[in-house]
C-alpha positions as CSV (number, residue, x, y, z in Angstrom):
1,X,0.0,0.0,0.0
2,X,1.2,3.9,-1.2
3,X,-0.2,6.7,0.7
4,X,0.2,10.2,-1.3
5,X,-0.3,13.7,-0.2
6,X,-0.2,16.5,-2.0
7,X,1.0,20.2,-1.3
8,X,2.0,23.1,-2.3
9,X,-0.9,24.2,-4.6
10,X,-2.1,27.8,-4.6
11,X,-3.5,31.1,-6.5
12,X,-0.7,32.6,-8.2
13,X,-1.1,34.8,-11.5
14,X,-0.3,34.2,-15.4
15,X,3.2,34.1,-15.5
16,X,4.1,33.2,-12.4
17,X,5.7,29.7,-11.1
18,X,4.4,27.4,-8.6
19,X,6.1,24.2,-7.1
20,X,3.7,21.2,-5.9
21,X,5.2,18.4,-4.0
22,X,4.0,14.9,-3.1
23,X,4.7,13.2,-0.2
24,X,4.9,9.0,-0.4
25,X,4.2,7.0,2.7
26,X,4.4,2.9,2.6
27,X,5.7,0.8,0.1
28,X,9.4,1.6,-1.4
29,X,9.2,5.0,-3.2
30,X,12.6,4.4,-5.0
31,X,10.7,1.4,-6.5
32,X,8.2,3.4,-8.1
33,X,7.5,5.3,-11.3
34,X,5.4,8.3,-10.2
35,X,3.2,10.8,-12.3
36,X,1.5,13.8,-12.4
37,X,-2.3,14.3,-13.8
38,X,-4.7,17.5,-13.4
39,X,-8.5,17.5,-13.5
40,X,-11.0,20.7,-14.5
41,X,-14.3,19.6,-13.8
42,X,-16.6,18.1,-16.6
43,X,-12.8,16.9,-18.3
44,X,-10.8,13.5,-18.4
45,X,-8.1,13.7,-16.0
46,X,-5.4,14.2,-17.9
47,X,-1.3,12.9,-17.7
48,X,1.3,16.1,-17.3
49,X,4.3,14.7,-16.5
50,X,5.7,11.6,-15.4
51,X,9.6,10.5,-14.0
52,X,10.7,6.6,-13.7
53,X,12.6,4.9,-10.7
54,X,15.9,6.9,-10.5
55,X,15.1,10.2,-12.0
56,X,17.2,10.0,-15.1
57,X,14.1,9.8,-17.5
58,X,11.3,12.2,-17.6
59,X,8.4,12.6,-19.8
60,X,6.1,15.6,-20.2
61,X,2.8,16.5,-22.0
62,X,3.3,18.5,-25.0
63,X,1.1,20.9,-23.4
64,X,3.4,21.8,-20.5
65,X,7.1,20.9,-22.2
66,X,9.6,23.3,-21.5
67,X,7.4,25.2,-18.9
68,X,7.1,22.3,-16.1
69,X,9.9,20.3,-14.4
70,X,9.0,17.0,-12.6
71,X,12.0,15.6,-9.7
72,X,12.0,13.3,-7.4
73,X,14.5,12.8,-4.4
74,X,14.2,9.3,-3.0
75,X,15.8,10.0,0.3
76,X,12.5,12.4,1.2
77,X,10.4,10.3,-0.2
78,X,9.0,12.7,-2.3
79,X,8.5,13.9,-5.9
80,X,7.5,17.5,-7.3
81,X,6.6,19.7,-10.1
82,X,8.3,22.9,-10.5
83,X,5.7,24.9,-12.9
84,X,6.6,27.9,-14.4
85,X,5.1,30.8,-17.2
86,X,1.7,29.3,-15.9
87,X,-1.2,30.3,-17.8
88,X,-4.9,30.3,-16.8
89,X,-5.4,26.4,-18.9
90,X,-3.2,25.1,-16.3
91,X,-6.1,25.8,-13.9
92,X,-7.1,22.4,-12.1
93,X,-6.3,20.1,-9.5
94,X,-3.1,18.1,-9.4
95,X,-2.6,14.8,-8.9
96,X,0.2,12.8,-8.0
97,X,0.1,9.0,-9.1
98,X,3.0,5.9,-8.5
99,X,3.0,3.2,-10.6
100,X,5.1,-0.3,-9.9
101,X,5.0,-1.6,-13.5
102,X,8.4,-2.8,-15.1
103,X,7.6,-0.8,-18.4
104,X,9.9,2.6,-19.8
105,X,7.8,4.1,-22.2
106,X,6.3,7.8,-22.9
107,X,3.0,6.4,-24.0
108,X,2.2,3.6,-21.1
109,X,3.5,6.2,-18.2
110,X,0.8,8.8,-19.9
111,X,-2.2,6.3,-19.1
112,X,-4.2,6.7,-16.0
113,X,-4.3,2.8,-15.9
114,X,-0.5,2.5,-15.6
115,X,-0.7,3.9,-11.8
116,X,-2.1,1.8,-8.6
117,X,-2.4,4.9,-6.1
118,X,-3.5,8.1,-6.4
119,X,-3.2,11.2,-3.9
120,X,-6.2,13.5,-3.0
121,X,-5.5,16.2,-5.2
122,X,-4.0,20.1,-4.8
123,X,-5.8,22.9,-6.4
124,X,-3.8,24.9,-8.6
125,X,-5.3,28.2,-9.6
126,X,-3.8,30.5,-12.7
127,X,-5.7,34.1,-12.5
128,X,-5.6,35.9,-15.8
């Protein structure tokens, strides 16, 4: 069993930057893939970024590339997303996600169904 909370999220204007941070409790964090997702309401949740076992590979929706940074650091137990030049779309709650599969692929890691546990959510808020 993974227990994930969620932090960091906020009201912050267009522009701006925001880091969120999950928080893994239970089995071996080092052992999983984690992932982020955000939710509006009425919409699919949807994959933003995603960083396997180690750190060394990332992978980001094209939506967010080159404005959002996902880390992790194993010893805390914890993985975050640094989000920068946020604009009003990135409005939503964020989600953090672990997965335990053996895979290393862009398009599996972007699947809701690749992850087992899920954290309650942190509400990000971009005013215009």
């Amino acid at each position: 069993q993974v227990q994930l909370v969620e932090s960091g999220g906020g009201l912050v204007q267009a522009g701006g930057s925001l880091r969120v941070s999950c928080a893994a409790s239970g089995r071996t964090f080092s052992s999983a893939a984690m992932g982020w997702f955000r939710q509006t309401p009425g919409k699919e949740r949807e994959f933003v970024a995603a960083i396997m076992r180690t750190g060394g590979t990332t992978y980001y929706a094209d939506s967010v590339k080159g404005r959002f940074t996902i880390s992790r650091d194993n010893a805390k137990n914890t993985v975050y997303l640094q989000m920068n030049s946020l604009k009003p779309e990135d409005t939503a709650v964020y989600f953090c996600a672990a997965a335990f599969g053996t895979y290393n692929s862009a398009t599996y890691y972007a699947a809701k169904n690749a992850y087992r546990y899920w954290g309650q959510g942190t509400q990000v808020t971009v005013s215009a």
